[in-house]
N, C-alpha and C positions, 0 to 999 in steps of 0.2 A: 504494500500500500504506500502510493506516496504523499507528500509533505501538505498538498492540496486537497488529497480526498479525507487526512485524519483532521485536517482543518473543519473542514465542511461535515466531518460527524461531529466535532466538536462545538460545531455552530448547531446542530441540530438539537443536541443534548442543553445549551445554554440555552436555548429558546425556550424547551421544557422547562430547562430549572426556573427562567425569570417568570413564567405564565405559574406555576406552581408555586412560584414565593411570592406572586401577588395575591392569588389564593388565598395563602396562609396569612399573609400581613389583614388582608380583610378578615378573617375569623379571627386575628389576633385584634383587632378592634370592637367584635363582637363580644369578644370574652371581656376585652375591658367595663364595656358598658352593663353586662349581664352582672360582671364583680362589684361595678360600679353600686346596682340596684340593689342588689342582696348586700351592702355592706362589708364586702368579702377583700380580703388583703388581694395588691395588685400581684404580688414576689410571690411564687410560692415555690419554698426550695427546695421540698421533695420533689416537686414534676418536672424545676429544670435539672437536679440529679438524674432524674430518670431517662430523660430526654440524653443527657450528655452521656451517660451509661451504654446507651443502645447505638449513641453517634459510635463510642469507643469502641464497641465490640465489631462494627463492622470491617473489611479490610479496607488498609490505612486508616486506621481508627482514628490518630490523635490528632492528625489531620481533619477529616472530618467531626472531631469535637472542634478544631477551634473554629471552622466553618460555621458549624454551629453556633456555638458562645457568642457569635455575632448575629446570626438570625435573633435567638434569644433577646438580646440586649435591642432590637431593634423593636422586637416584638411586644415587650417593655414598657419601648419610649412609646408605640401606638397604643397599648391599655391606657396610657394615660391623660389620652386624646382625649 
């Protein structure tokens, strides 16, 4: 395979990821507001342990946790839109 067709899978796959983390940024605003109504703390550090637990088990794990810790942390700043 050459340097122009792993490009172009790799334009395919980022296309995914950004249409999937717009996804998720919109339910992470969802969740804010839902937290917002019931009273409910915005952090909650069991579910981002969990979240970064599953990042880590995958391969390249530690890689995809810090991937992650940045989805998190953005996802954060939108609950508290």
């Amino acid at each position: 395979m050459d340097l122009k067709e792993t490009r172009k899978q790799i334009d395919a796959i980022d296309d995914t990821l950004m249409a999937l983390l717009s996804q998720r940024f919109e339910l992470s605003r969802r969740i804010g507001r839902l937290k917002r109504g019931s009273d409910l703390p915005l952090y909650d550090a069991q579910r981002e342990s969990e979240i970064l637990g599953k990042a880590r088990a995958v391969p390249d794990g530690e890689a995809v946790a810090s991937v992650y810790a940045c989805i998190l942390e953005t996802s954060k700043d939108l609950q508290r839109e």
